[in-house]
Every structure is written in C-alpha cells, then in structure tokens.
C-alpha positions in Angstrom: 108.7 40.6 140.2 105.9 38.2 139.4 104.4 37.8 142.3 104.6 40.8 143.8 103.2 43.5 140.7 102.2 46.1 142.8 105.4 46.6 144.5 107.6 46.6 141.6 105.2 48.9 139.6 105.8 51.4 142.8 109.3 50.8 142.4 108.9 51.7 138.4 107.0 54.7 138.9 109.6 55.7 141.7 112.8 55.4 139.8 110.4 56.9 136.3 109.4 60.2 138.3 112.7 60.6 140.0 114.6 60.1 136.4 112.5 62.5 134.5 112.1 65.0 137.5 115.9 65.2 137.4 116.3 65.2 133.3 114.0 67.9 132.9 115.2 70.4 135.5 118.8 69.4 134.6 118.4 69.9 131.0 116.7 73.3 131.7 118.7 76.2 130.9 118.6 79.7 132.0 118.1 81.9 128.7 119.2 85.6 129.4 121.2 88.7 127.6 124.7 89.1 128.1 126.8 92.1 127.8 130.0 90.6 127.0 133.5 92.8 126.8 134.5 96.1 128.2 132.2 98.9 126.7 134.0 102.1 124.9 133.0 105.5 125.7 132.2 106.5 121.8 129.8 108.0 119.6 126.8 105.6 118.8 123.0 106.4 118.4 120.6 108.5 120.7 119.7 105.2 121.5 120.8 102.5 123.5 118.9 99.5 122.2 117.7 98.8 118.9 114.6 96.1 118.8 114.5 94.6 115.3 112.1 91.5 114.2 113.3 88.1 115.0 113.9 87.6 111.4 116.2 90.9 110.5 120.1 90.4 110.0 122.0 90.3 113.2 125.0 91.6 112.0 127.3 91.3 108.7 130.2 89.3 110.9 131.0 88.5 114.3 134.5 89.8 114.7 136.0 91.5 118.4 132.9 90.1 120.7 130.7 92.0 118.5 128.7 92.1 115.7 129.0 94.5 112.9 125.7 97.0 112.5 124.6 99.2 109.5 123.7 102.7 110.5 120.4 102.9 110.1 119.2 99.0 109.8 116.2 99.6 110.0 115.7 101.3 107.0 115.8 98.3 104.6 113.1 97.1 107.0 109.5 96.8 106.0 107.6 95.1 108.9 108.2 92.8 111.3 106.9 94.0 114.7 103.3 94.5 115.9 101.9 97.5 117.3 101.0 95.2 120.2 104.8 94.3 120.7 105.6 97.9 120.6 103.3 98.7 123.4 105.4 96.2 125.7 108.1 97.8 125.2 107.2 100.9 125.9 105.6 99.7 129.7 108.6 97.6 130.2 110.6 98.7 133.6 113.2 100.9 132.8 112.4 102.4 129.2 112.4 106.1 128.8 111.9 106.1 125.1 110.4 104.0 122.9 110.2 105.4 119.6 108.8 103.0 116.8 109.6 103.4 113.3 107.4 101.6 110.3 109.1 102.2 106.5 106.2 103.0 104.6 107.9 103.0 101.2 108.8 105.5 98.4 106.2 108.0 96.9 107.1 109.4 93.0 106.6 113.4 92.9 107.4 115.3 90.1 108.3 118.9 89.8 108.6 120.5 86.4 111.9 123.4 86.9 111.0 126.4 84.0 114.1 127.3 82.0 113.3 130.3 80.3 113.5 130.9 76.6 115.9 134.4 75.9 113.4 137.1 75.2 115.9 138.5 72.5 115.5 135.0 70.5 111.8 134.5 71.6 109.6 134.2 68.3 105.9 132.9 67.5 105.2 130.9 65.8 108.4 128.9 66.7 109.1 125.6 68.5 111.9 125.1 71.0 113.4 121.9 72.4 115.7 121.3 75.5 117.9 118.3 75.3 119.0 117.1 78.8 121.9 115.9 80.5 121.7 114.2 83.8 125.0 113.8 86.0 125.0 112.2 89.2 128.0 110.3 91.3 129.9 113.5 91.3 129.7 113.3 87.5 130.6 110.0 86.8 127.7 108.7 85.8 126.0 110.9 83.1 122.4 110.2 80.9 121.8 112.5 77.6 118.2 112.8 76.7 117.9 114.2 73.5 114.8 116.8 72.5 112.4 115.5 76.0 110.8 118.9 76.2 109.5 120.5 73.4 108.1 124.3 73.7 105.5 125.7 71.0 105.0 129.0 71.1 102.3 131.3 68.9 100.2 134.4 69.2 96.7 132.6 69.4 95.2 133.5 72.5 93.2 130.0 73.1 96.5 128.0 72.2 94.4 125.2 70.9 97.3 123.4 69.2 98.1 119.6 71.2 101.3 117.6 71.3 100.7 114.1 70.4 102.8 113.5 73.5 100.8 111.8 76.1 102.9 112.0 79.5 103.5 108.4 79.7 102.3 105.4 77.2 100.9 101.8 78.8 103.9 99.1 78.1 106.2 101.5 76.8 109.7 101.4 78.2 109.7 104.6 81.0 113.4 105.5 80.2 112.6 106.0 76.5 113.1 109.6 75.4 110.1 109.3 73.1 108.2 107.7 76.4 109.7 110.8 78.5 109.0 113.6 75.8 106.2 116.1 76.9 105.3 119.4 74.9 103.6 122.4 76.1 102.0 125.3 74.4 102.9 128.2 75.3 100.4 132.0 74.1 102.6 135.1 74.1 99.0 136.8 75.1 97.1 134.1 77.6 100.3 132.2 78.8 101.1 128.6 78.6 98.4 125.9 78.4 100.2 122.9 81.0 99.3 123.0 84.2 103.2 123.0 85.2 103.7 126.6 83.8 100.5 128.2 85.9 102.0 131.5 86.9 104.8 131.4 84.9 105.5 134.7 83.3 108.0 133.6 80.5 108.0 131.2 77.6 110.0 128.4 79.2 111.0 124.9 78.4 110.4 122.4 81.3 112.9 120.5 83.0 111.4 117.2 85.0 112.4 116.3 88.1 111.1 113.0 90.0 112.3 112.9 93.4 111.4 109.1 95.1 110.4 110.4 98.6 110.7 108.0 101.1 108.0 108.3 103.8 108.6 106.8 107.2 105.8 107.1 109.9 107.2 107.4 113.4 105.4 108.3 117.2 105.9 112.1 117.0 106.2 112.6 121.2 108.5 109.9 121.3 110.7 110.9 118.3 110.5 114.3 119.7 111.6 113.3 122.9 114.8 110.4 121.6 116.1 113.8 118.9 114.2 116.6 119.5 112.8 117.1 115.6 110.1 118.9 117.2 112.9 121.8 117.4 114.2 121.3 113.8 110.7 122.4 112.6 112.1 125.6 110.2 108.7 126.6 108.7 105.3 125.5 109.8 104.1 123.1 112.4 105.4 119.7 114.1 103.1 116.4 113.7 100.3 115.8 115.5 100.6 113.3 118.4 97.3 111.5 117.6 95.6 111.9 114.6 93.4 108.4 114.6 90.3 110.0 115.1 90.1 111.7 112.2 90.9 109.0 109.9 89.2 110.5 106.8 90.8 113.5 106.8 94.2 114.0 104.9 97.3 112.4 106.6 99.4 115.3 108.1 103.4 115.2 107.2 106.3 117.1 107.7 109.7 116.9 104.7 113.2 117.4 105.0 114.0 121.1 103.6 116.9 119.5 102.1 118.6 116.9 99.9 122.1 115.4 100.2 122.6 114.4 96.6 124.7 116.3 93.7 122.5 115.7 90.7 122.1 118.2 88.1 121.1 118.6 84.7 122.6 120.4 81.9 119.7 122.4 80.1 120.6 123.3 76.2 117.5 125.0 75.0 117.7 125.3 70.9 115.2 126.6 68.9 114.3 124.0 65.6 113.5 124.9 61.7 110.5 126.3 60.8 109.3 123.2 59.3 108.9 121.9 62.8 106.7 124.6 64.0 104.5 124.4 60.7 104.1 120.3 61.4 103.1 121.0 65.3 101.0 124.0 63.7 99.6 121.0 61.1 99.0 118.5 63.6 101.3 115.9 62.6 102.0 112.7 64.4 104.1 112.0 67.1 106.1 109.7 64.9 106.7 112.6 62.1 107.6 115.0 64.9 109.6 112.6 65.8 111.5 112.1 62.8 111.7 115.8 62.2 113.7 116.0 65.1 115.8 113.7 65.0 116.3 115.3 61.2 116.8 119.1 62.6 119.2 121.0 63.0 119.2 123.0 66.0 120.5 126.2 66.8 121.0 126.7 70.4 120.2 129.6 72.3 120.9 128.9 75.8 122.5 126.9 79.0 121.5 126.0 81.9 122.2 123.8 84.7 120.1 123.3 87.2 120.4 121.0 90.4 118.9 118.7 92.7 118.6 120.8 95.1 117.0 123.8 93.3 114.2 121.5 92.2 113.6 120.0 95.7 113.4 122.8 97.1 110.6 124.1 94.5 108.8 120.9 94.9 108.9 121.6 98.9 107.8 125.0 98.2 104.8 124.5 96.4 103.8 121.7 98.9 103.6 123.6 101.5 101.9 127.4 100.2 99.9 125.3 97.7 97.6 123.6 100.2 96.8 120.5 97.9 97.0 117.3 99.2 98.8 114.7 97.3 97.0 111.8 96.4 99.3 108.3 96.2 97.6 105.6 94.3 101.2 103.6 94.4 104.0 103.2 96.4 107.5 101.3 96.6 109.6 99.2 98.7 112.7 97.6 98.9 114.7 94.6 99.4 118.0 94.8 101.7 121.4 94.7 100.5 122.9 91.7 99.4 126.4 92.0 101.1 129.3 89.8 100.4 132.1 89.2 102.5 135.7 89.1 101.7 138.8 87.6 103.7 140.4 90.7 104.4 137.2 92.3 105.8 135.9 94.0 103.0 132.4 93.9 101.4 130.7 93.6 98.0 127.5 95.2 97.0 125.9 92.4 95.1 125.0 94.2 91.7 121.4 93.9 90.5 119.4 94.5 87.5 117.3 97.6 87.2 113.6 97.4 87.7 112.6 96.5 85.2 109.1 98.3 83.7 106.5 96.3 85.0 107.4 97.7 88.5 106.6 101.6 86.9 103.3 99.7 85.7 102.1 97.3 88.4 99.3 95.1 86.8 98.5 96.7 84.2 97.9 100.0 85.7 98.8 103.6 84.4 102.6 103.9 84.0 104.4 106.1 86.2 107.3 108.4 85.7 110.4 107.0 87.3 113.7 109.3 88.1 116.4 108.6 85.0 118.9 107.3 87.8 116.5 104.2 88.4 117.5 102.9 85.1 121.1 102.8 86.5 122.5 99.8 88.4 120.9 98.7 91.5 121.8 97.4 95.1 118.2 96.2 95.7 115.2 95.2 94.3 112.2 97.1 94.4 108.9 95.5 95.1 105.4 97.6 93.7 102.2 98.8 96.3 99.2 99.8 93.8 96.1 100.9 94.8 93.1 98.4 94.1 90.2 99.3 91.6 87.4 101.3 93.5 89.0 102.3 97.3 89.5 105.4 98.9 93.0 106.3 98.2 95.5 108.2 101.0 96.2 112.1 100.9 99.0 113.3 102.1 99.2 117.5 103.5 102.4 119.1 104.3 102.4 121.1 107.9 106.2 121.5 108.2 109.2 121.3 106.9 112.4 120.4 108.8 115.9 120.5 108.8 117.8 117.3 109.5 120.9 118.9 110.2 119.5 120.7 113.0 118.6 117.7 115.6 119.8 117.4 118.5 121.7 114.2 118.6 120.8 113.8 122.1 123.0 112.4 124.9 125.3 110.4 121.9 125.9 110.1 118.7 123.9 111.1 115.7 120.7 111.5 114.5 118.7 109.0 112.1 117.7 111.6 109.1 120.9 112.5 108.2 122.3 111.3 105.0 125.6 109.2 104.2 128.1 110.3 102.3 131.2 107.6 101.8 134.5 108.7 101.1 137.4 106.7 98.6 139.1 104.4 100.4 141.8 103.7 97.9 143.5 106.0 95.9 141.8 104.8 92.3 138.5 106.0 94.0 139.4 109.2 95.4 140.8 110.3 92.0 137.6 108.9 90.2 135.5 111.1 93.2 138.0 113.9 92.3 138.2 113.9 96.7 134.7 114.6 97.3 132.2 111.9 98.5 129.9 109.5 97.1 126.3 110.6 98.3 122.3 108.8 97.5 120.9 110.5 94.3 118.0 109.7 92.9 117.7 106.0 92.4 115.7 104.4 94.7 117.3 101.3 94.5 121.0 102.7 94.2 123.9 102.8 97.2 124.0 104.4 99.5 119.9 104.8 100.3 118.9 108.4 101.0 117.3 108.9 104.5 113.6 109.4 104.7 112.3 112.6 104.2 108.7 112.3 104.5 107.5 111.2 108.4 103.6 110.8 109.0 102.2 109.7 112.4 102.2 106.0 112.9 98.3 106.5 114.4 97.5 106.9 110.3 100.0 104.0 109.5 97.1 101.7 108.3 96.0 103.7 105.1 99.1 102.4 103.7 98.9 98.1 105.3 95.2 97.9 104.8 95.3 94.9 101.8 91.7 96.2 101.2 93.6 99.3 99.6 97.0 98.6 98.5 98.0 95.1 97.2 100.9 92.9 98.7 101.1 95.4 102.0 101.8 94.1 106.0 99.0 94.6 107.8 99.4 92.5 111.4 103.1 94.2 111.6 103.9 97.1 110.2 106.5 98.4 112.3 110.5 98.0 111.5 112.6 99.3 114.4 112.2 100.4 117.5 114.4 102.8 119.4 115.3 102.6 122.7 116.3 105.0 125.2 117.3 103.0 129.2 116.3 105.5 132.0 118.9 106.5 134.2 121.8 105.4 131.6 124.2 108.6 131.0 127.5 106.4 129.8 129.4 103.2 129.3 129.9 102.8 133.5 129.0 99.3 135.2 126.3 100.4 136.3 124.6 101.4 133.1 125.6 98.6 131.0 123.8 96.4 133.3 120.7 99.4 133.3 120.9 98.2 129.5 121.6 94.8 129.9 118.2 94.4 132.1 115.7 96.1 129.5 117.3 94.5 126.8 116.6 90.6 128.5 113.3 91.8 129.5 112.2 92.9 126.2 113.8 90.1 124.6 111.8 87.4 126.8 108.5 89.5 126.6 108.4 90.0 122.6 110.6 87.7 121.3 112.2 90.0 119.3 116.0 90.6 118.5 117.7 93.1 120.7 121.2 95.1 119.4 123.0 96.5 122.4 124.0 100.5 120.8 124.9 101.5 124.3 129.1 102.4 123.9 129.1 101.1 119.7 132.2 101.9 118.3 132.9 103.1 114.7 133.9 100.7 112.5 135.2 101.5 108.8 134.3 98.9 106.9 135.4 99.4 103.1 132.4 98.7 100.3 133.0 97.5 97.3 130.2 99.4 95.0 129.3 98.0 91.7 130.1 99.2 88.3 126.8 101.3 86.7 125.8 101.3 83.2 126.1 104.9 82.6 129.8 105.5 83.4 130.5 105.3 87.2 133.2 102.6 87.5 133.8 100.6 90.6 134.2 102.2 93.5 135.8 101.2 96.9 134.2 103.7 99.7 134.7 103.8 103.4 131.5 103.4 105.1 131.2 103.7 109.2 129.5 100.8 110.6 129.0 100.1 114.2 131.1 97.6 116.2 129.1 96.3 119.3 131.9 96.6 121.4 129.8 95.7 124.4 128.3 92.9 123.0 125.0 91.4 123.5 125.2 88.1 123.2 122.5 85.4 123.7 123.4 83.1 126.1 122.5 79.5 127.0 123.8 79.8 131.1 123.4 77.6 133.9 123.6 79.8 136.7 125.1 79.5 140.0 121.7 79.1 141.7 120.5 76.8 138.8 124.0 74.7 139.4 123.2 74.8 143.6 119.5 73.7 142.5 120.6 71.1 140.2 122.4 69.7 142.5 119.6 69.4 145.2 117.2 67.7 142.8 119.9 64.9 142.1 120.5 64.5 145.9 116.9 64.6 146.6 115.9 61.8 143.5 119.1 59.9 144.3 117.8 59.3 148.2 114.4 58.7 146.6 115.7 55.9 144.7 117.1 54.8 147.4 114.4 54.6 149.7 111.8 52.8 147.4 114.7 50.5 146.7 115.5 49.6 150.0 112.0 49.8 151.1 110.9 47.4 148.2 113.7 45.3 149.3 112.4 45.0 152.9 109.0 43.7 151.4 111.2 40.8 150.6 113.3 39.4 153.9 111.1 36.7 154.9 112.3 35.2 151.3 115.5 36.4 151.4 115.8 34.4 155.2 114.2 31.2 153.1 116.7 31.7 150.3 119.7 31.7 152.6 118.4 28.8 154.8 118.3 26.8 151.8 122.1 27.5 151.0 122.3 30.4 148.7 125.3 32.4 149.3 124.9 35.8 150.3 127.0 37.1 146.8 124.3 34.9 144.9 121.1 37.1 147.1 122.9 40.2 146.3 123.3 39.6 142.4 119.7 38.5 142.3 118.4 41.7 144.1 120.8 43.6 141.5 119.3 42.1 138.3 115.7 42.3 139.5 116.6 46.3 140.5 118.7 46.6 136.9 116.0 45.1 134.9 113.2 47.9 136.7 115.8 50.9 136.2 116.0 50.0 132.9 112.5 50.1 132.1 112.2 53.2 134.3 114.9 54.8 132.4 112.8 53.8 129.1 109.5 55.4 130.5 111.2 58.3 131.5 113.1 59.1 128.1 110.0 58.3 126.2 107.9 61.2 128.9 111.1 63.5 128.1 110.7 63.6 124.3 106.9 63.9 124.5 107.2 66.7 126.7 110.0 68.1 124.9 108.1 67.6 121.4 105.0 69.4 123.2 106.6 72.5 124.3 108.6 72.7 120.4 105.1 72.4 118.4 105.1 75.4 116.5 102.4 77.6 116.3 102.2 79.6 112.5 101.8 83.5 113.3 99.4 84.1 110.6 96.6 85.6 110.5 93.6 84.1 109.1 92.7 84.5 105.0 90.8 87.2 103.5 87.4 85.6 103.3 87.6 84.8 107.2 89.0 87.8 107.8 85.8 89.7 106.0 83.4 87.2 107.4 84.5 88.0 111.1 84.8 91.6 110.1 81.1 91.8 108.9 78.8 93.4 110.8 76.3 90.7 109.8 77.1 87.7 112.2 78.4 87.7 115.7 82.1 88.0 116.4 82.3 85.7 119.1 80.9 83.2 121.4 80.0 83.4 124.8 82.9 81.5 125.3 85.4 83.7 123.7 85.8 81.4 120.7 85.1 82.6 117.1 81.8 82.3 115.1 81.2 79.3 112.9 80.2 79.4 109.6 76.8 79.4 109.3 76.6 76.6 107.1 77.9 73.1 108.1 81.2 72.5 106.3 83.2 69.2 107.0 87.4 70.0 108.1 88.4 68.4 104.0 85.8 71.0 103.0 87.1 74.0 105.1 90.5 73.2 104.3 89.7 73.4 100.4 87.2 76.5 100.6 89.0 78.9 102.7 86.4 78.8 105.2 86.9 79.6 109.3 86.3 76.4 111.8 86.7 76.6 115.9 90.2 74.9 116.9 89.9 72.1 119.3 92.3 72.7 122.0 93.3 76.3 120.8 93.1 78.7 122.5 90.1 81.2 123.5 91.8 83.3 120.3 93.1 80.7 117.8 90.8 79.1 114.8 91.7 76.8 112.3 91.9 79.0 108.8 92.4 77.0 105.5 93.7 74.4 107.5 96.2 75.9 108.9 96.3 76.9 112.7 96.4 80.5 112.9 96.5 83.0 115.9 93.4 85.7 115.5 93.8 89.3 117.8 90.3 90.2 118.3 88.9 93.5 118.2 
C-alpha cells in the first residue's frame, strides 16, 4: 500500500465511485400519486381534482383509505397559489377545466329598510323611536336594542334641526346602542333630510341592515364552463372575461339574488312624550336625549318584522338600478376553523371570542358598522384589510345578479355557491331547531360560513393584494383553490381513475402543490359539535356532509418494478467493478506474491494479507463515499425561502429611475457601495453569488425575485 500509492488510490476511487453510484440510485425513490381503494359511483363536486397550497389542511382524519374533506375548503383559504402556478395547470396534458378561485374577503354594506310611521298617529312636531329585536339561529339566539332609531318629525320645510347622533364614534364600542343610534329628520312638506330616506314618501323609522358580503374573484370562462353561472345570470349581464386593460375603471361584479339565512328583526315603532320632541326641537345633547329616553314612556304604535331577505334583496336592488359604484376602503378575512376531534368521530368547533373593536377600527381609522350577530360567538378569527392614507381606493359596479340555485351542477355533484344548512343530529337539537336547520346568518365569523356572493374577475384581483393600497394583503399568491375538471373522465371506471390519477401526479410534480382526488367522493356525515353563543343559542350537535375520499389519493414513496430491475443492474454492474479493480490491483502484485511464497508463507497467510490490505481500502472507500452521500444529500435539501424581496427593493427595482436588469439577467445593484453587514441591516438589494439569473440576496435573506 506504501509502495505502490497510485494503485491503491485507483483501487479507492474504484470501490468510492462504485459505493456511492450504488447508494444514490438505490436510495432513490420514485415519488408518484396513488389512487388507492375501489372508487364509488356518488355525488361529489363538478370537479375531479381540487389543488390546494402545500400548506392547507389535508384532511380532518384519515379513516377508510381516505381523508375527510370540507365542502367547500377552499373557502377559509386566503392565498397560497401563484397565478404562475395556475397557469401550469391549466396547460397540463389532460385538463379541461381549470377554474381558479382567490377569497378576497368580506365587504360591510349597509341598507337602511323604512318602516313606516301609521298616518292615523303621524303628528309634527313629534319624535318616534323604534326599538329592535334581532333573532337569528331559528330564534334562538335573540339581541334587543332598545330606542336605535329615532324619527323627528315637524312642519318646517328646511328641517334644519340635527341629531347629536354621529353614525359611528372613534373608540366607542360598535355594539353599543348609544354607538348604533342614528336619527333622522323627517319635513311633512320637503321630506326627510338622511340620505337613506331619498324617495321615500312616508315618515318612516329606519331599520339597519349590514350584510358582510363575501367577494370571491374567480376566471369567468372557466367558471362558466366547470357550472355554467353564465346561465344563472337572472337580471343583467355575466362577467367579463378580461377586464385588465382597463384597470382604472370600476371593477365589474355580479351578487347572489338571494340569502340562505333566517334573520329578522322585530320593529316596535312608539311614539315618545312631548318633552322629547321639545329637547330635539331645543338642541339638547346626546347624553340628555339619552337620558330622556331611557326616562320615557312610550306608547307604541306599530309592529313590524322584517327579514333578511327583504333587506338583501333591497340592498341588491338599489345596486343594480342605482348605477353607483361602491367604494371599499376596508375589507376582512378569516382564519379557518379550529376543529377538534373526538373518539367516536365527532368534532368540536373550537369557540372563540368575538372581534373585538379594534378589528371595526383598524389603526385608528373611522369605525365601521358591523352586523349585531358579529358580537355573538365566533368559530374564527377575523383579521382587518384598511386602505392606506392617500391611494386610489377600489370600486366595485354591479352588472348581474345571479341565482345560485340555478347552476348547473355539471356532470356530478353540486355546485360551490350554494349555502349549508345542518340538520340536529340528536334529538336535544332537533327540538331546540324546532326540526328546521341551522343556516349562516350574519356573523362573519359564526358557523356555518355563508357562501360568497360577490364574484369579480380574477384579471382585477390585484386592487385588493397590492400592499401599496391595502395593509397586511398577499400579493405573490393570491389564489386559494383551483378546480379541476380531467378531459375525457365521465365516471368512477378504471379507466378514468387513472385519467385522474395522471393529472393529479403531473400537477403535483410541476407546482408542488397539494392535490385532493374528488373524482367518486362519497358523503360522509360527520356530526359538529357547535358552541354555545352569548345571546341564547345553546349547544348544538348538527349533521354536516363531509367528503370521504373513497378513492384515495395517497402520496407514495414507491420503488417500482423497473426501478427494482434497475437497482438490481447497478449492484451487479458495481459489484463486477469491484471485482475487476480488485483482482486487477491484485495482479500488479504476483511477482511478490511468488517471492512471498518462495520464502515460506503459506498460501492461508497470502490470502489474509491480500484481505486486510483490500478491507482496510473498502473501508476508507466506504468512508469517502458516505461522506459524498451526505454532502450531496445536504445539497439537494438546502432550502430556498419563497419570499419575495422587501418593500424598499421591491420599489427600488420597480422605479423607473434605474435599470431593472443586467445584461446578464441578474438584478441591479444599489447604486451606492454597501458592504453584505450593511445590506443585511438596511434593507437594501445585493446580487446573490451562485443564485440564480433571478434570485438576490434581500435583507439578508435569499429570496426568489419573478421579473417583469
């Protein structure tokens, strides 16, 4: 071994490269989607793939082959998948539909419901007051608010006089009644001074309604073409199919004609003292008007009850004839549901605090008017969008209006704008529902969620995810779902299971995104466990219909039959390798091996001799090669952060004031000479050495950049 270095270095290098040749193709395994189980012909989506990010819940249990999915997953969803990554999988082999959905988020509108004051007990002057009570949950939950409107009306034409009401106070608590109290004045010769009662022939009392509309922005050709809602258009026109162009004008939408909640209030319009009327007449304070009514006695003149769907369907109305865009300064989105499992295979809601008022006043802006469900219990958290100081805010126009009971549901299943409505699934529950169903009402952040009702094209999705405009938003990947549709797939046969089973490995190993298998779900009833609220609703035990992939996608780690046949070749191959250099090295050495056994060594003693000086060069082979294994393992397992890079490289390779790129590709340096310490602490942009042609090194951090 000491005299001869060159041979047993060959030998080294021969065993080394034939030991980590094998190693690394042996330890290579074939990654690939499995369909596993026999698929059921049943009721699922219009889809037969859903392609959630890599980060989204998989499933509440693995029970049957199969995991457990949430109708409509997605929805709880904010982000998570590039428009890039939605672009593959639309050109991927075998895809007839791939229709994206982003959640934008919940948009407050308010829509004041007139309830008339009897003409036979109309006076002036005279104030009248209408003290509210909400119901929701099929009336088990149930919020009074005493004297929130307050009507004065008098004969002076001008109707000068001014509640000391201003719609909402900064830092006040939004559910107050004295931060919810509004008063109009109302001329029984020039008609009411509020803006609400334009065209309003009657004195009335008004009767607020907040409705949290949640907006979804979707590819209108592709949704029409996965549930036909081009069809379900009832009045006006369908979305646009590209509207990017025209990026100043007002973002085209179409609504849902109709809610599926039960809410109604209970309007008790009374008409107060005259001492009231003479102190609104006076201009007293809101705190003596205050304690004048809560002094009063009332003397009620009518009843009225007006629903949920009466005032949606105004606030619909006068979207669509009025012609006025709505401007949103703010938006709203939400956590998931925290779900608990149980033994016996039910599930908990995990009971959370309202929102507390900061979220109706995001730093320190004006407060907004929240629905009086959101001060209820809640199943998720809700997380506040505000406009920054000084940016061109988003408005929103009404074309259409459609009916999300009139979808086509496609090949299978049901569509995705339909709302849930869970039924008792004990007998405690039933009687508490008195046998109807628990359905969304207005609370946001309640259970069940409402579908969306408001879908924009996703071509205008980035006047909602530009942080330049709205704070805390997802900019690089806005989308949550997307929907898939397999060409050529018209049931649960062999043949289209493995149609699915294709598209769904080949999107999986081009996006790296997680890939649900809808194709043949079966209903599951899952029973929830709904939390207690604070305004009467007890707990409640609901069946809810989950979907059980019963044919599975599972991911697999699989040696194949071929990878088992090549395996097996490389070992034979490195095996007579070994051989060879060994019994060539060996053959270097008989003219020594002749002296040696001339001299009297045995041919046992040769043999063990040859054997130690062949063990002792395995073993450092076999050193060599573990230590090349774990530096090439360690090299292909660096991780790479997906971020993008800070706001002031963002800006400074967004300016038009310096060059974007090299010739090379690479970004543009700073223009001033900034050490690595220095660029790490001051934010600032520096080249990556041995990124890529797109990569820079961003605070410090190594960042992927998409150029323009």
């Amino acid at each position: 071994m000491r005299s001869q270095r060159w041979r047993t270095l060959a030998l080294v290098l021969a065993i080394t490269g034939a030991t980590t040749a094998f190693t690394i193709l042996g330890g290579t395994k074939v990654e690939r989607l499995e369909i596993a189980g026999a698929a059921v012909p049943a009721s699922s989506a219009t889809y037969d793939l859903l392609v959630l990010p890599p980060e989204a819940a998989s499933g509440t249990e693995q029970a049957g082959g199969g995991s457990l999915l949430r109708p409509r997953q997605w929805q709880d969803i904010y982000g998570g998948i590039t428009l890039r990554q939605v672009r593959q999988i639309q050109r991927t082999p075998g895809v007839e539909v791939a229709a994206p959905i982003a959640m934008v988020g919940y948009i407050l509108q308010t829509v004041h419901v007139a309830v008339p004051i009897p003409q036979e007990r109309l006076r002036a002057p005279a104030a009248y007051t209408a003290t509210i009570t909400h119901t929701t949950d099929q009336g088990l939950s149930k919020i009074v608010q005493p004297d929130v409107a307050v009507t004065y009306v008098t004969s002076d034409p001008d109707c000068l006089v001014r509640f000391p009401y201003p719609d909402l106070q900064p830092g006040a608590d939004p559910f107050a009644v004295q931060t919810r109290r509004a008063g109009t004045c109302w001329s029984t010769r020039t008609g009411a001074a509020s803006a609400w009662a334009q065209g309003v022939s009657q004195p009335s009392v008004a009767d607020t309604w907040t409705f949290p509309t949640l907006v979804a922005a979707v590819d209108p050709a592709a949704e029409a073409a996965l549930n036909d809602i081009d069809n379900a258009i009832s009045t006006g026109r369908y979305l646009p199919e590209d509207t990017s162009a025209d990026g100043s004008a007002a973002i085209p939408v179409i609504r849902a004609g109709s809610l599926a909640d039960n809410d109604q209030d209970q309007v008790v319009v009374a008409q107060l003292p005259d001492r009231v009327a003479a102190a609104i007449e006076a201009g007293a304070s809101a705190t003596q008007i205050d304690r004048l009514l809560a002094e009063s006695r009332e003397t009620v003149v009518s009843t009225r009850t007006v629903t949920s769907a009466q005032a949606y369907q105004q606030l619909v109305t006068e979207a669509l004839t009025s012609g006025r865009p709505d401007l949103v300064d703010a938006f709203w989105t939400s956590t998931s549901v925290d779900y608990v499992g149980h033994a016996d295979g039910r599930v908990s809601v995990t009971p959370q605090p309202p929102p507390p008022p900061k979220t109706w006043q995001p730093h320190g802006t004006k407060l907004r008017m929240p629905p009086v469900d959101a001060s209820d219990t809640a199943a998720r958290q809700l997380v506040a969008h505000t406009a920054l100081p000084g940016t061109a805010l988003p408005l929103m126009s009404t074309v259409g209006i459609f009916d999300p009971g009139g979808m086509s549901a496609g090949r299978r299943g049901v569509t995705a704008f339909s709302a849930q409505s869970l039924p008792g699934a004990d007998p405690a529950t039933r009687r508490a529902l008195g046998g109807r169903k628990l359905v969304p009402n207005t609370n946001p952040a309640g259970y069940p969620a409402g579908a969306p009702t408001m879908l924009m094209p996703l071509s205008r999705i980035d006047a909602f995810t530009d942080p330049a405009v709205f704070s805390n938003v997802n900019q690089a990947a806005p989308v949550s779902a997307v929907r898939v549709r397999v060409a050529g797939v018209t049931g649960t046969d062999a043949l289209g299971r493995e149609r699915v089973r294709t598209v769904a490995d080949e999107i999986r190993r081009a996006t790296g995104l997680q890939v649900s298998v809808t194709l043949g779900a079966t209903p599951a009833q899952v029973t929830v466990t709904v939390p207690a609220g604070q305004h009467g609703r007890p707990q409640l035990s609901v069946t809810e219909t989950w979907y059980r992939e019963s044919a599975a996608a599972v991911n697999v780690q699989a040696l194949e039959l071929k990878s088992r046949i090549l395996l097996l070749a490389v070992l034979l191959v490195c095996g007579l390798a070994v051989a060879n250099a060994t019994v060539a090295s060996t053959g270097t050495l008989a003219p020594e091996l002749r002296q040696q056994a001339r001299l009297g060594l045995l041919p046992g003693e040769i043999r063990r001799h040859l054997m130690a000086e062949v063990g002792l060069l395995a073993l450092a082979a076999g050193l060599l090669s573990a230590l090349l294994v774990w530096l090439v393992a360690v090299a292909s397992h660096v991780p790479v952060m997906p971020l993008h890079p800070c706001w002031r490289c963002r800006s400074r390779w967004l300016s038009a004031s310096s060059p974007l790129w090299f010739r090379s590709g690479g970004p543009a340096r700073p223009r001033t000479r900034v050490s690595r310490r220095a660029a790490h602490h001051l934010g600032v942009c520096m080249p990556a050495a041995g990124c890529g042609r797109r990569s820079s090194i961003c605070c410090g951090l190594r960042a992927e950049v998409h150029s323009a």
